[in-house]
C-alpha positions in Angstrom: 113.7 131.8 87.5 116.0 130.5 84.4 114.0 127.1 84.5 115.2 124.3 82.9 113.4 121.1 81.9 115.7 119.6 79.0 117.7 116.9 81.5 114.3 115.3 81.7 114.8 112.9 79.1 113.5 109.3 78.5 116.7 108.0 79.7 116.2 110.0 83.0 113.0 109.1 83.7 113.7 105.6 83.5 117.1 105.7 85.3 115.7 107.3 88.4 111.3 107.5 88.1 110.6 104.6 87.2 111.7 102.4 90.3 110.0 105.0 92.6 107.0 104.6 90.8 106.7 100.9 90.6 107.7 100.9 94.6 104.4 103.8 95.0 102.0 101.8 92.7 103.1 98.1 94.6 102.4 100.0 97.9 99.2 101.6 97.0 97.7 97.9 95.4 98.7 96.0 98.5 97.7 98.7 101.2 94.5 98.9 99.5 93.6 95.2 99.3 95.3 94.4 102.8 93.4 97.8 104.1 90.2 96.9 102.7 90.3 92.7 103.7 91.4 93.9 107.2 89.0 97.0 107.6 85.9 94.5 106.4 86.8 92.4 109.4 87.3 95.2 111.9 83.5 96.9 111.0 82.3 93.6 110.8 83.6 93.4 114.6 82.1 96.8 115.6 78.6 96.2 114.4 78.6 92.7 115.6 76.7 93.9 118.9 79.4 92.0 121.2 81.6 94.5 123.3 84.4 91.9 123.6 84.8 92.5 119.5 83.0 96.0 119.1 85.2 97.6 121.7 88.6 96.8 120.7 87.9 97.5 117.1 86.5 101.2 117.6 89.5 101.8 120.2 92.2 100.5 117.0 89.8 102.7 114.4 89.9 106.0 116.7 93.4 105.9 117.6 94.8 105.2 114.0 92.2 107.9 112.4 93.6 110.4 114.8 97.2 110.3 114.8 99.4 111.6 111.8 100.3 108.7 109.4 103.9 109.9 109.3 104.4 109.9 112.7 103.1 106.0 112.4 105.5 105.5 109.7 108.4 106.4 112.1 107.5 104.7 115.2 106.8 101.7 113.1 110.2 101.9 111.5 111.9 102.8 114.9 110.3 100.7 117.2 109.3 97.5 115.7 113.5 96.5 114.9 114.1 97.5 119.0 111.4 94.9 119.6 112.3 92.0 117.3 115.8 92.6 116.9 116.0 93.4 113.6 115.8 96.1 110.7 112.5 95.1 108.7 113.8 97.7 105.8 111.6 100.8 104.7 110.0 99.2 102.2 108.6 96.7 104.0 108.0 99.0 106.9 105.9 101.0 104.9 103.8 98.4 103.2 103.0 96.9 106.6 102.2 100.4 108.1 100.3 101.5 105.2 98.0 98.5 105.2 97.3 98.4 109.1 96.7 102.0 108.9 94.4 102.5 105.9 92.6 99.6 107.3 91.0 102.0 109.8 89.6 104.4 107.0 88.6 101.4 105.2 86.6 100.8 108.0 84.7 103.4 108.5 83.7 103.3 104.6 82.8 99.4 104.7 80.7 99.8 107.6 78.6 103.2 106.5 78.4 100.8 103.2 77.1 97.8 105.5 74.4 100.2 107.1 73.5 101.3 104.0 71.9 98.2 103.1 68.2 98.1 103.9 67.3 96.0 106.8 64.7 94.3 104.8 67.4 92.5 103.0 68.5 91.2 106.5 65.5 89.9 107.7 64.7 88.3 104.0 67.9 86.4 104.2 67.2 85.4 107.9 64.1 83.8 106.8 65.6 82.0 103.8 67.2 80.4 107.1 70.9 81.7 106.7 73.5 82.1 109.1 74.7 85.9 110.1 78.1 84.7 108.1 76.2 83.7 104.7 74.0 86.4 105.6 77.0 88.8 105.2 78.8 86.7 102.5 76.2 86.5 100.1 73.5 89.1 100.5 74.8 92.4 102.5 78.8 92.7 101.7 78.2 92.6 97.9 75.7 95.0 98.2 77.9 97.2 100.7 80.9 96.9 98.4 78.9 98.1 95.7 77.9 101.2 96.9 80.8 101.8 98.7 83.3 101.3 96.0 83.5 104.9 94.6 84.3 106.1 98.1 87.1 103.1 98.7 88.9 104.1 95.0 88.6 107.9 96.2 90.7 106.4 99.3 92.8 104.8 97.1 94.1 107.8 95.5 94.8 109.6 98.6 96.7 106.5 99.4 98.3 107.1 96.3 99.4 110.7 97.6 100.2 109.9 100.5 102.7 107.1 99.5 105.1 110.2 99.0 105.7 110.1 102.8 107.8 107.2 102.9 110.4 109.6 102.3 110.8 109.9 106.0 112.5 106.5 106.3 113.9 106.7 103.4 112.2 104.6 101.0 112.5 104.8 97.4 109.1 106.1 95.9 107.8 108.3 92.7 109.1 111.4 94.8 112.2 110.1 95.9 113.2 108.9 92.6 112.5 112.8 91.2 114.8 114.3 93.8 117.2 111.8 93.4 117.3 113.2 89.5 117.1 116.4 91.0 120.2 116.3 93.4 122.4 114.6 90.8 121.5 117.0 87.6 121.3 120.3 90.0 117.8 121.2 89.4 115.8 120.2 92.3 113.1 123.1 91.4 112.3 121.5 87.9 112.4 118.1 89.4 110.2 118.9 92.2 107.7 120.6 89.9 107.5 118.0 87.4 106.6 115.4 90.2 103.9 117.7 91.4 102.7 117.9 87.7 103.1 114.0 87.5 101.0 113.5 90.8 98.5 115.9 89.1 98.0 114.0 86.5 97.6 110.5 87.7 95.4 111.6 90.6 93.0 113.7 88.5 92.9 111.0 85.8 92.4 108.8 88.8 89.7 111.2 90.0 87.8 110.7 86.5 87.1 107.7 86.4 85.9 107.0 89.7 83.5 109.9 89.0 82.4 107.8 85.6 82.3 104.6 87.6 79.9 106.3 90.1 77.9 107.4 87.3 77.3 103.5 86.3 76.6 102.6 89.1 74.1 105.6 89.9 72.1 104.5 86.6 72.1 100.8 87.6 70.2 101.3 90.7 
């Protein structure tokens, strides 16, 4: 296939890589704190008991977990400016598209984590007289975030993958800054490989260390 890697210098990568990537990792930090702050509350809301917050909350869950996330990326990006009259930008389009809709999946981890917790340990703090919200606060989510917090870094690096889809509004991430490189220096093959070697790397790495962190955890309970 006559491949050739020598264009990717240092120079390169930093010319054209390194914005993507800092775009993909700022995305991927804020879409994971907004996602989990904003999935907390929504589980929260479906295992209050109350239909008026229950319902809502599953029907915003079911329908983001079951649509395509880059079809939500473009009718965010498309629809939103016809409604308030004005262009938001991509990168802002996907950061606020990201975080409402990995706050569904962040959901469904926080409240299996929530559930997790024995029921003794709701009773206890129910006859230490607390509120349901110090209840929550200060006895069941820190439990809940501890056992869940493998499973919400595993979502984290699929996040992390799936930041790569911004390309369809034109956004400048990791992969957008490879075939950017790859356009101008005629080697879209190399470049394209190399970012699949790059995501590799970084996810698997990733990938590692959750598994070690899980391992902690496993011994401390």
């Amino acid at each position: 296939m006559n491949l050739d890697f020598s264009f990717l210098t240092g120079s390169v990568l930093v010319d054209y890589v390194s914005r993507g990537f800092a775009f993909s990792l700022q995305l991927t930090l804020v879409a994971m704190l907004g996602g989990i702050a904003l999935g907390t509350v929504l589980a929260l809301m479906r295992l209050s008991g109350k239909a008026v917050l229950a319902v809502p909350a599953a029907a915003y869950v079911n329908t983001m977990r079951s649509i395509p996330l880059v079809m939500v990326i473009l009718w965010f990006f498309l629809l939103v400016p016809m409604l308030v009259g004005r262009s938001l930008g991509a990168e802002v389009s996907a950061t606020i598209t990201f975080t409402l809709f990995e706050a569904a999946y962040y959901s469904e981890i926080m409240r299996a984590g929530i559930q997790s917790v024995p029921k003794g340990q709701v009773y206890a703090s129910q006859a230490m007289g607390m509120s349901y919200r110090q209840s929550m606060q200060l006895v069941i989510l820190p439990q809940a975030f501890r056992n869940m917090l493998p499973v919400l870094l595993t979502q984290t690096i699929v996040l992390f993958q799936d930041t790569s889809l911004v390309y369809a509004i034109g956004a400048y991430d990791l992969l957008k800054g490879f075939e950017v490189a790859g356009k101008n220096f005629n080697r879209p093959i190399e470049t394209y490989l190399f970012a699949a070697c790059v995501y590799f790397v970084i996810s698997f790495s990733l990938s590692m260390l959750v598994k070690r962190l899980q391992a902690k955890i496993a011994i401390i309970r």
